[in-house]
Rosetta silent file (secondary structure, phi, psi, omega in degrees, C-alpha in Angstrom):
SEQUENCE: XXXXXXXXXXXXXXXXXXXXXXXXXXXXXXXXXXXXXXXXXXXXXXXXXXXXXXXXXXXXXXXXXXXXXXXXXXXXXXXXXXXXXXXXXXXXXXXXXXXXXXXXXXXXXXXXXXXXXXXXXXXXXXXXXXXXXXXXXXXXXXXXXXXXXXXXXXXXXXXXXXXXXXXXXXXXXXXXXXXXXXXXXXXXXXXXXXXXXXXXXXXXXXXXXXXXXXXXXXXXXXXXXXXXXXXXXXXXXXXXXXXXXXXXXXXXXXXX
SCORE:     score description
SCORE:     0.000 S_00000001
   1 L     0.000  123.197  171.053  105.758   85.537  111.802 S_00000001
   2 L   -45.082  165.367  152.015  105.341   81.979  111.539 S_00000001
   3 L  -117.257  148.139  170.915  104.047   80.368  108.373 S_00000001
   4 L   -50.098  175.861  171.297  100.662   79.018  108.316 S_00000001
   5 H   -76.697  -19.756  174.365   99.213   76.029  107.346 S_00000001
   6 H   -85.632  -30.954 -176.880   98.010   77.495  104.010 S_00000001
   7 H   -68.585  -83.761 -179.877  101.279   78.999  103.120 S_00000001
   8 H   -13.777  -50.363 -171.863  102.911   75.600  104.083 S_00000001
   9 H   -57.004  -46.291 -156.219  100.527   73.973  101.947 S_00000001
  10 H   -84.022  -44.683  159.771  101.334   75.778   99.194 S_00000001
  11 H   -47.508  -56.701 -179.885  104.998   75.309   99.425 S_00000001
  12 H   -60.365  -41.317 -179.284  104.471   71.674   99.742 S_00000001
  13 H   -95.181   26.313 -178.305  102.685   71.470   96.700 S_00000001
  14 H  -102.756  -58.113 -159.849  104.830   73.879   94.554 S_00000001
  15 H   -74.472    5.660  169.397  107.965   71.649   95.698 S_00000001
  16 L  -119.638   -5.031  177.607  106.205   68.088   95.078 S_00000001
  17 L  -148.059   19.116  153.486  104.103   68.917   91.972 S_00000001
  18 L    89.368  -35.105 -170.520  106.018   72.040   90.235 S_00000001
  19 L   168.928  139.725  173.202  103.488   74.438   90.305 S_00000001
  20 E  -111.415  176.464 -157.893   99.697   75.400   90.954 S_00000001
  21 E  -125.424  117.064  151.145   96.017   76.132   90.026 S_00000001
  22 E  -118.976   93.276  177.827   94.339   79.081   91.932 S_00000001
  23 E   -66.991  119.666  157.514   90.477   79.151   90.409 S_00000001
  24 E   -87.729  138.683 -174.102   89.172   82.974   91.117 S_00000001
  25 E  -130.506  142.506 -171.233   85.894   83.500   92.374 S_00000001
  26 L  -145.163  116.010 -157.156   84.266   87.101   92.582 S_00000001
  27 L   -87.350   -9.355 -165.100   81.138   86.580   94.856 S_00000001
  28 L   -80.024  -13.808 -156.966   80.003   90.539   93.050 S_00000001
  29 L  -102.098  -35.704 -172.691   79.657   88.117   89.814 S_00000001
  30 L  -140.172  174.223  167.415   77.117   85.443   90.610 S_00000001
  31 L   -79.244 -174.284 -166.005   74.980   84.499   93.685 S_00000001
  32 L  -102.040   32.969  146.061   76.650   82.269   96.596 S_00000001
  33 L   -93.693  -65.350  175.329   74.576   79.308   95.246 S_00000001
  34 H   -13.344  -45.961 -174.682   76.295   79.976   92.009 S_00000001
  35 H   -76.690  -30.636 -170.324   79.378   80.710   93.253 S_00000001
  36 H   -81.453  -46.419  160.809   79.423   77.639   95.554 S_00000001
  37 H   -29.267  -86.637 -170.130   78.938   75.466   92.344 S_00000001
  38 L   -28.000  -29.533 -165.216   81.568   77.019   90.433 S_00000001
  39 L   -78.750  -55.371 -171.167   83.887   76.386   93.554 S_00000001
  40 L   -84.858   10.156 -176.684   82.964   72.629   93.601 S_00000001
  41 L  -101.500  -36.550  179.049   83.202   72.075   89.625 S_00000001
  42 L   -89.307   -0.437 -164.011   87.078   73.575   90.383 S_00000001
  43 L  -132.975   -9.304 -176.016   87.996   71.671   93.214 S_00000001
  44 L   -95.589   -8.318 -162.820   86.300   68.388   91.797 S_00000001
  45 L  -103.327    9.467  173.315   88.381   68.891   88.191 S_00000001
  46 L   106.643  -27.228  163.138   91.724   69.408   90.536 S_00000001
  47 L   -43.635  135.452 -156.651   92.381   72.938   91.434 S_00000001
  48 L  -109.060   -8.814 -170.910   94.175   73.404   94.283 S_00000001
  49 L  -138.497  138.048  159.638   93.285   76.686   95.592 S_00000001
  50 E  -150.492  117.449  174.862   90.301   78.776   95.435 S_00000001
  51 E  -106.500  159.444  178.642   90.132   82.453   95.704 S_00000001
  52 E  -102.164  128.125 -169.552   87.934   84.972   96.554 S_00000001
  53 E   169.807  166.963 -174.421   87.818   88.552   95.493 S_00000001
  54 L  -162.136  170.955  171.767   87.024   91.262   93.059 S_00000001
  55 L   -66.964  -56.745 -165.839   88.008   95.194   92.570 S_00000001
  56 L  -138.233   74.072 -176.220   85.011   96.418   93.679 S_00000001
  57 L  -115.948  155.106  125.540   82.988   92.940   95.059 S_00000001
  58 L    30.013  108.450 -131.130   80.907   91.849   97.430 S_00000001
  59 L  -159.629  168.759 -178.375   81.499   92.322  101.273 S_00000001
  60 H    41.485  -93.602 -171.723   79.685   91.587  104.806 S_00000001
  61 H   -95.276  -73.447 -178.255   76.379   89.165  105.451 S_00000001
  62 H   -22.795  -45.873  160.168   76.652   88.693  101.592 S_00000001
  63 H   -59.076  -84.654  164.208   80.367   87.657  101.626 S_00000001
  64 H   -21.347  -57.800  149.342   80.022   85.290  104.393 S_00000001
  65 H   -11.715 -114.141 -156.931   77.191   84.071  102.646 S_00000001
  66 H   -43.105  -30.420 -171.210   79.163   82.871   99.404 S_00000001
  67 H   -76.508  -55.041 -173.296   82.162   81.922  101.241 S_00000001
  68 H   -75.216   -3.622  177.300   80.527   79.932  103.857 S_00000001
  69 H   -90.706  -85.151 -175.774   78.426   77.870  101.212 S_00000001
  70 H    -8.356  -78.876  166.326   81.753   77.336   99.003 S_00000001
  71 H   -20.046 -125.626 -142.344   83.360   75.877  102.562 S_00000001
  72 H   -37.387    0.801  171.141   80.769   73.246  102.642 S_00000001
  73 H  -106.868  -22.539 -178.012   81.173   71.991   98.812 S_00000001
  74 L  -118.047  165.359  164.303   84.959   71.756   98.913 S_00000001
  75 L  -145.704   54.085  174.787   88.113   70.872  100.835 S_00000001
  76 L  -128.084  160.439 -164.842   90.782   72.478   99.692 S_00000001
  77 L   -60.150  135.769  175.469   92.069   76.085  101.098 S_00000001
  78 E   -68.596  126.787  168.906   89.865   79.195  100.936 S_00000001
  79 E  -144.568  114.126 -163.545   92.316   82.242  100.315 S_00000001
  80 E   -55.093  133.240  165.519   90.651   85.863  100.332 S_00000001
  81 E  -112.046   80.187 -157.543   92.189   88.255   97.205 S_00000001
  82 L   -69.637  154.174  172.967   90.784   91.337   98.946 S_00000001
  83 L  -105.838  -12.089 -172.507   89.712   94.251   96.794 S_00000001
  84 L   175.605  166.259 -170.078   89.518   96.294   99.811 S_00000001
  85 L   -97.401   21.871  162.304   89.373   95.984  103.865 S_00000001
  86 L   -95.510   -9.590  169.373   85.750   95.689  103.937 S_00000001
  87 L   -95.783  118.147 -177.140   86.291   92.319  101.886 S_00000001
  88 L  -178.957  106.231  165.069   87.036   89.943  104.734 S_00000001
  89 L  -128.915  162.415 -145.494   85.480   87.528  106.183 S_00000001
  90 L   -99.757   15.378  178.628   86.426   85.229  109.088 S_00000001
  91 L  -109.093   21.632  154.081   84.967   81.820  107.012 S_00000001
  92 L  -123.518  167.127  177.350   88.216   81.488  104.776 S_00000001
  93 L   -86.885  -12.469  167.204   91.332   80.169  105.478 S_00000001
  94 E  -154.951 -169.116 -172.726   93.849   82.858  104.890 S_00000001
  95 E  -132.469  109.837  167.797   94.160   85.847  103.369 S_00000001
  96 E   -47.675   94.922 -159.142   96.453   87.628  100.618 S_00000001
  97 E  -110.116   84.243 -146.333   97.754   90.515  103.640 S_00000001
  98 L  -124.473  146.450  131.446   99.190   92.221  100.009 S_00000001
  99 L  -175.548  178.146 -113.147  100.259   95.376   99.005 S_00000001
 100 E  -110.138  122.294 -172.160  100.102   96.851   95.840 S_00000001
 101 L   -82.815  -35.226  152.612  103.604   98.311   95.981 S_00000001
 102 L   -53.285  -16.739 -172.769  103.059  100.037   92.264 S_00000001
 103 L   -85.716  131.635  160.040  100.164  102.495   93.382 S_00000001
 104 L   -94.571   27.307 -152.240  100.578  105.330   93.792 S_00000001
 105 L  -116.021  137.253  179.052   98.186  106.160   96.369 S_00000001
 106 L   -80.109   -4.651 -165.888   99.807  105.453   99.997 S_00000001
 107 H   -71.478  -32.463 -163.821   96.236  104.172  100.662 S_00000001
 108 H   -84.428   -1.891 -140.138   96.905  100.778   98.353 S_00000001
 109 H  -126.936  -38.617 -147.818  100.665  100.678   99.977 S_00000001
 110 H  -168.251  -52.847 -178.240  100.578  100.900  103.293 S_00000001
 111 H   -55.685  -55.588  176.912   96.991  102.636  104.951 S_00000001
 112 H   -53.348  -46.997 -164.231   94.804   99.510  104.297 S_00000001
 113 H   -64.691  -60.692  156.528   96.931   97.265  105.556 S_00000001
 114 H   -11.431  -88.210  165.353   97.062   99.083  108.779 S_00000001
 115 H   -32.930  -60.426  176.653   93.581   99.531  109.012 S_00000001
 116 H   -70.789  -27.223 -163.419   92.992   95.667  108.335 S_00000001
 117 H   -57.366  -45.333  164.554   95.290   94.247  110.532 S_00000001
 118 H   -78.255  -12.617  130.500   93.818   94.004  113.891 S_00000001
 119 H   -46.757  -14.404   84.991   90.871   92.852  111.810 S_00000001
 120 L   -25.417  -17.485  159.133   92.591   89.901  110.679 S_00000001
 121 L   -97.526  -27.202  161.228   93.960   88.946  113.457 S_00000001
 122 L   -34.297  -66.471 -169.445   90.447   89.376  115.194 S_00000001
 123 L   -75.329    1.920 -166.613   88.677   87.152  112.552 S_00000001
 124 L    35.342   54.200 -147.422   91.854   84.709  112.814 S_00000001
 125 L  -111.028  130.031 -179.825   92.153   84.738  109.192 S_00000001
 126 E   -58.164  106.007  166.651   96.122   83.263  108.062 S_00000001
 127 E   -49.376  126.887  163.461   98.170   86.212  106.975 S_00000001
 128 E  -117.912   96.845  174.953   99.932   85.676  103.884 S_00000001
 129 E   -42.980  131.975 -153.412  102.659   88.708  103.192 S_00000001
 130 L  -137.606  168.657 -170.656  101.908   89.231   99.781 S_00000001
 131 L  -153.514  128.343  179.247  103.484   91.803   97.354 S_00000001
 132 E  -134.897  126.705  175.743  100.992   92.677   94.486 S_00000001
 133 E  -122.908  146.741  172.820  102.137   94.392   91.287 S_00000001
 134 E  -118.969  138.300 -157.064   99.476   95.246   88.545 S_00000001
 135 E  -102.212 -167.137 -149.096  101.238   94.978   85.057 S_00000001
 136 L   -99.829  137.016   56.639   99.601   97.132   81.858 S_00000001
 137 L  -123.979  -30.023  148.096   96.557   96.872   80.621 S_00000001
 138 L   107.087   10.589  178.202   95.863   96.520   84.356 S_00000001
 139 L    50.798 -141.407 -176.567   91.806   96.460   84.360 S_00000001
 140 L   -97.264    6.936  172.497   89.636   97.583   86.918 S_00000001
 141 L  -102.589   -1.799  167.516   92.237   96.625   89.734 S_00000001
 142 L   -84.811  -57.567 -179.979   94.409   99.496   87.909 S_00000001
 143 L   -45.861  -46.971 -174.947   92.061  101.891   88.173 S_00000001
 144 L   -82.196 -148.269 -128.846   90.654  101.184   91.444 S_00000001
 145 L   -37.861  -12.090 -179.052   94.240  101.019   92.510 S_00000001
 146 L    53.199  125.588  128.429   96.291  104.159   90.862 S_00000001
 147 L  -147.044  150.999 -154.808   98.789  101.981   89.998 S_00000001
 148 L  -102.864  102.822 -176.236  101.788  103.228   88.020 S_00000001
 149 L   -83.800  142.020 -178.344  101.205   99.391   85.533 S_00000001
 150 E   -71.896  134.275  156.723  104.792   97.642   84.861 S_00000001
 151 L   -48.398  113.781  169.824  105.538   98.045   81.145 S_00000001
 152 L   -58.399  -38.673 -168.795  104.941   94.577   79.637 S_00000001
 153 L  -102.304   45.654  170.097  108.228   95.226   77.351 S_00000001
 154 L  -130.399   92.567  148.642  110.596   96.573   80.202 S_00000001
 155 L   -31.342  -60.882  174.569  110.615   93.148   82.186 S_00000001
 156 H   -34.854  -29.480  167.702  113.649   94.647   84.210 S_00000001
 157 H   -43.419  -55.476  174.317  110.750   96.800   85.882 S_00000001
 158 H   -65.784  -34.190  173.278  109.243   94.193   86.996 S_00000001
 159 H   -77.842  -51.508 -162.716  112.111   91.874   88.331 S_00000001
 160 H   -65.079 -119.820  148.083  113.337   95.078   89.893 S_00000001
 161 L    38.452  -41.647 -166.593  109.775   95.690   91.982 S_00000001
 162 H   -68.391  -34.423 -132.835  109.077   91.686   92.676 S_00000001
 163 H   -87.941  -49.736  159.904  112.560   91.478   94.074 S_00000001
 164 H   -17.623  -68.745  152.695  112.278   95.039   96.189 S_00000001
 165 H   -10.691  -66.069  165.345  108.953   93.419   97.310 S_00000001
 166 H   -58.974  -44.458  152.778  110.998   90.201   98.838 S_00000001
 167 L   -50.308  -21.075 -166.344  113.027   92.239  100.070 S_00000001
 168 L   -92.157  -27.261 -173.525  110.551   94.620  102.281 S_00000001
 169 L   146.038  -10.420 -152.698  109.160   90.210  103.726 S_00000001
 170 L   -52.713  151.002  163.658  106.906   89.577  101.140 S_00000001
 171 L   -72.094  -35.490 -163.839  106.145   85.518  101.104 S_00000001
 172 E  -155.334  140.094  158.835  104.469   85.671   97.531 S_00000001
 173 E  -133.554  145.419 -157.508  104.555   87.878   94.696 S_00000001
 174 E  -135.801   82.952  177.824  101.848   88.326   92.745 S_00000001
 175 E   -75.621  137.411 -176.219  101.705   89.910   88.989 S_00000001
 176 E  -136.518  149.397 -169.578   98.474   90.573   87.847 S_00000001
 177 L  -111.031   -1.047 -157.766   97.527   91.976   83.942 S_00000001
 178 L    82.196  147.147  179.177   93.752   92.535   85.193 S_00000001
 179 L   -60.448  149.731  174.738   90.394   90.607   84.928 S_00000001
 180 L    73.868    9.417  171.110   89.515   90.542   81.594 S_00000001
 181 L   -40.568  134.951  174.734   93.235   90.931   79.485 S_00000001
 182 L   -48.659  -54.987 -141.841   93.316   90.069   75.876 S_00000001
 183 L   175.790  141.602 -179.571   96.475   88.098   76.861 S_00000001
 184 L   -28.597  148.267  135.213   99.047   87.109   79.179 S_00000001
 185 L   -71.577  147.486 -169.484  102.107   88.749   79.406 S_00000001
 186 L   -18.813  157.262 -161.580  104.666   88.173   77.101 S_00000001
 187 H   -97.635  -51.314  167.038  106.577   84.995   78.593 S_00000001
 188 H   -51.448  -27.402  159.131  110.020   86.963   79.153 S_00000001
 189 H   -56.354  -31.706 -178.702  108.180   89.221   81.511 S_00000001
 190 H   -77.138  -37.574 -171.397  107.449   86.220   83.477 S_00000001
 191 H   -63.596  -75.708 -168.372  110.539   84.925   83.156 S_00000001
 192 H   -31.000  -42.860  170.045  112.413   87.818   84.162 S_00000001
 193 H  -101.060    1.560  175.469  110.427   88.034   87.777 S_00000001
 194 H   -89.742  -14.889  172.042  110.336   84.457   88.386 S_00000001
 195 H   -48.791  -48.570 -153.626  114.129   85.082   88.099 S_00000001
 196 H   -75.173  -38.187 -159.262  114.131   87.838   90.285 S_00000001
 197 L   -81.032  157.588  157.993  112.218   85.973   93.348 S_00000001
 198 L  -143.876   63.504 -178.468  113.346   83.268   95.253 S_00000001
 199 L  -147.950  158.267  160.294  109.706   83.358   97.204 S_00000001
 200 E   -47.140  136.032  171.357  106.106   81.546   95.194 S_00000001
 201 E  -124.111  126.348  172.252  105.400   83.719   92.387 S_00000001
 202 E  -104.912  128.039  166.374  101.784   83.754   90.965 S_00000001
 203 E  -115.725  142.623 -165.546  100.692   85.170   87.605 S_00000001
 204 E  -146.236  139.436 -175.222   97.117   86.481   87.002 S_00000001
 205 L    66.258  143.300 -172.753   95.180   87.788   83.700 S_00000001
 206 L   110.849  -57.726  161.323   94.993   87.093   80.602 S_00000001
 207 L   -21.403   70.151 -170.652   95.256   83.323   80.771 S_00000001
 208 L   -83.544  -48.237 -172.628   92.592   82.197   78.313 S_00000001
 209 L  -119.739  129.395  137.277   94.031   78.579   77.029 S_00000001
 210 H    21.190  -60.671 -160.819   95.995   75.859   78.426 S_00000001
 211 H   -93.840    5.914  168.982   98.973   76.057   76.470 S_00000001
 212 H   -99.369  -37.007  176.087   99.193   79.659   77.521 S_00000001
 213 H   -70.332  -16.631 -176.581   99.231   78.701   81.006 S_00000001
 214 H  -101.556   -7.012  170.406  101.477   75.907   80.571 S_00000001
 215 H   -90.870    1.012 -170.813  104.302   78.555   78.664 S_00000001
 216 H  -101.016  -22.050  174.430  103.727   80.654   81.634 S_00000001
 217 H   -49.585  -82.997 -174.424  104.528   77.555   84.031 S_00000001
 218 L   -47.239   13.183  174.667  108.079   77.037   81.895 S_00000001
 219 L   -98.216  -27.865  171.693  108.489   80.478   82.052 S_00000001
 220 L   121.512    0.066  163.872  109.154   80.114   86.167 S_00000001
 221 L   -68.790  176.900 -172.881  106.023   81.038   87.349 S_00000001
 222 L  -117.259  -12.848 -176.463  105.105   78.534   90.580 S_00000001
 223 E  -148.173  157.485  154.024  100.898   79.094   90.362 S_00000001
 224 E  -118.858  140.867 -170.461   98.490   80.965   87.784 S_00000001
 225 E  -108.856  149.279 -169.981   95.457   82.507   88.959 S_00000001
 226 E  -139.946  119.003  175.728   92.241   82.270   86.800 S_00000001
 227 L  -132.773  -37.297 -160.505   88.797   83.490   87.151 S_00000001
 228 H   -68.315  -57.278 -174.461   87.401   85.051   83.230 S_00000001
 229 H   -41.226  -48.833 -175.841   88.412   81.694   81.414 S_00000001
 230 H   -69.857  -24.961 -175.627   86.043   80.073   83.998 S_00000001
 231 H   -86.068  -32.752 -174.458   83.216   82.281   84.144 S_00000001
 232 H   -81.539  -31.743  145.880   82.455   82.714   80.804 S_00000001
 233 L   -90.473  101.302  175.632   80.918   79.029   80.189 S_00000001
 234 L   -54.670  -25.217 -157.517   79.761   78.244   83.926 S_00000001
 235 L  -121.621   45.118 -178.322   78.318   75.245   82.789 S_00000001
 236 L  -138.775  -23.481 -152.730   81.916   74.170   81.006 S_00000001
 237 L  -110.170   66.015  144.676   84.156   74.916   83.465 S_00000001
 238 L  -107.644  -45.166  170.831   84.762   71.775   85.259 S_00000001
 239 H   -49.144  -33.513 -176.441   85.868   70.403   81.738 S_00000001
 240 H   -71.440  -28.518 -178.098   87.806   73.784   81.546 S_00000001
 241 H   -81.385  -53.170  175.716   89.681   73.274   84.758 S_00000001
 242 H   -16.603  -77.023  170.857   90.745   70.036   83.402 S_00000001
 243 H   -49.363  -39.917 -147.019   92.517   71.052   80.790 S_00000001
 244 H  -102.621  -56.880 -145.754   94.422   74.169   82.307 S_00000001
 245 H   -89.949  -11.938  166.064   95.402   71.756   85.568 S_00000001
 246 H   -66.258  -62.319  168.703   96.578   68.826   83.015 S_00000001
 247 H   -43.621  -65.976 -171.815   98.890   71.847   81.177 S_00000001
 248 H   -50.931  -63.231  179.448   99.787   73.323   84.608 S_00000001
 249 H   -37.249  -57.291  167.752  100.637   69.946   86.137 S_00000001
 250 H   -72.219  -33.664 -164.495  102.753   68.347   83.369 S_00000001
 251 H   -94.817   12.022 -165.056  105.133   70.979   82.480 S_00000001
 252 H  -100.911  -30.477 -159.895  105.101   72.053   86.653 S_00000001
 253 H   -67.452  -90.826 -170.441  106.129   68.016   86.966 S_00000001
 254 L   -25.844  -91.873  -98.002  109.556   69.140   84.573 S_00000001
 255 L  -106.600   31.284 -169.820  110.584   71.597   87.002 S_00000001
 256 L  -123.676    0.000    0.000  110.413   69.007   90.409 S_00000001
C-alpha cells in the first residue's frame, strides 16, 4: 500500500521538526459548534494534527456534523481515532486503520478491521496501518477493549508487542495509558518502545503538563496525543496548546 499524503505529512514533519502535537477531540464530549472551536484554538496555537474519537463517541449525521464544521475552521489534517466501525466518516482525512493487538477479544484484533475495510475504502478515507497497545490503568478504552494492559514496570512487554506490531506492517504505533490517567508512563517505558520501533511512535494519556510531554519527547517518542489537558479549561486551551507545542517543539528540535 502506498503511503498517503497524511502519513507523508507526518513523516515530513517528524524528520524536519523532531516530533509532534496531535490535539484529541471526542465529538461524544461537546457539541460540533464546540468542538469546531476547540479544533481552531489548537490549530491556531500550532498543533499539527487533530484527532477525532472516543471509546464509546459519537457516530453518523452527528459525526459528520462535528467533523465537517472542524474542516471549515482549520487546515491542518483531520485523522479519525475510531472507537469502533460505526465511527467513520468520509469528511476526514485519514484514518488510524489500528488494531489493538493486546485485546483479547479477536473482535478488537482482527473482526473490525475486516468489517471496516471496504467502508474505508468506500468513503476514501487514507488508511493509516496502525498498531494500538493500551498500557495499565488503561481507562475506558481498556474496558471497552478487553485488553490484557502492558505493565507500566515491565517495559520489555511493551518493546516486545510495539516491535511484533511492526513486524505484522504496522506504519505507527500507538501506546495509550487511557483518557483520563493520573500520569504518563514512567519515561523508561517510553523509552524502551521508542527503542523497539523504527516506524512513528505516538504516546497518549496521562500528559497533563508541558514538561511531562517534553520528557516523553527525549524519551524517543516522535508525537503525543492529548485531549483531557485540553478539555478541562475550554476557554484556556489555546494558551494551553502553546505551552505543550513550545515543550514538544524544542526538545523534538534536539533530536533533528
Amino acid at each position: 500500500m502506498r503511503i498517503g499524503k497524511v502519513e507523508k505529512y507526518i513523516k515530513d514533519k517528524i524528520e524536519t521538526e523532531g516530533a509532534i502535537l496531535l490535539s484529541l477531540i471526542d465529538p461524544a464530549d461537546q457539541s460540533p459548534e464546540e468542538g469546531a472551536k476547540m479544533a481552531r484554538d489548537a490549530y491556531e496555537a500550532g498543533t499539527d494534527i487533530i484527532l477525532i474519537g472516543g471509546s464509546i463517541g459519537a457516530q453518523g449525521e452527528y459525526l459528520d456534523k462535528s467533523v465537517k464544521m472542524i474542516r471549515e475552521n482549520i487546515d491542518i489534517p483531520i485523522v479519525l481515532f475510531p472507537g469502533n466501525i460505526g465511527t467513520l466518516t468520509p469528511y476526514a482525512d485519514a484514518v488510524y486503520f489500528m488494531s489493538m493487538l493486546n485485546s483479547r477479544d479477536v473482535y478488537w484484533a482482527t473482526t473490525a478491521q475486516i468489517v471496516a475495510a471496504p467502508v474505508v475504502r468506500e468513503m476514501k478515507i487514507e488508511p493509516i496501518p496502525t498498531t494500538y497497545l493500551v498500557v495499565e490503568p488503561g481507562g475506558a478504552v481498556g474496558w471497552v477493549g478487553d485488553a490484557r494492559l502492558l505493565p507500566r514496570s515491565k517495559p520489555y512487554i511493551a518493546a516486545a508487542a510495539a516491535l511484533a506490531g511492526q513486524y505484522l506492517g504496522s506504519r505507527l504505533i500507538v501506546t495509550d495509558s487511557g483518557s483520563g490517567a493520573p500520569e504518563p508512563a514512567p519515561t523508561s517505558f517510553v523509552k524502551a518502545v521508542a527503542s523497539a520501533c523504527d516506524v512513528p511512535y505516538f504516546y497518549g494519556g496521562g500528559v497533563r503538563k508541558p514538561e511531562q510531554a517534553r520528557e516523553i519527547i527525549k524519551a524517543g517518542a516522535d508525537g503525543i496525543q492529548i485531549g483531557t489537558a485540553f478539555e478541562a479549561e475550554r476557554n484556556k486551551m489555546k494558551e494551553k496548546v502553546k505551552r505543550f507545542v513550545k515543550a514538544i517543539k524544542e526538545e523534538g528540535k534536539k533530536k533533528v
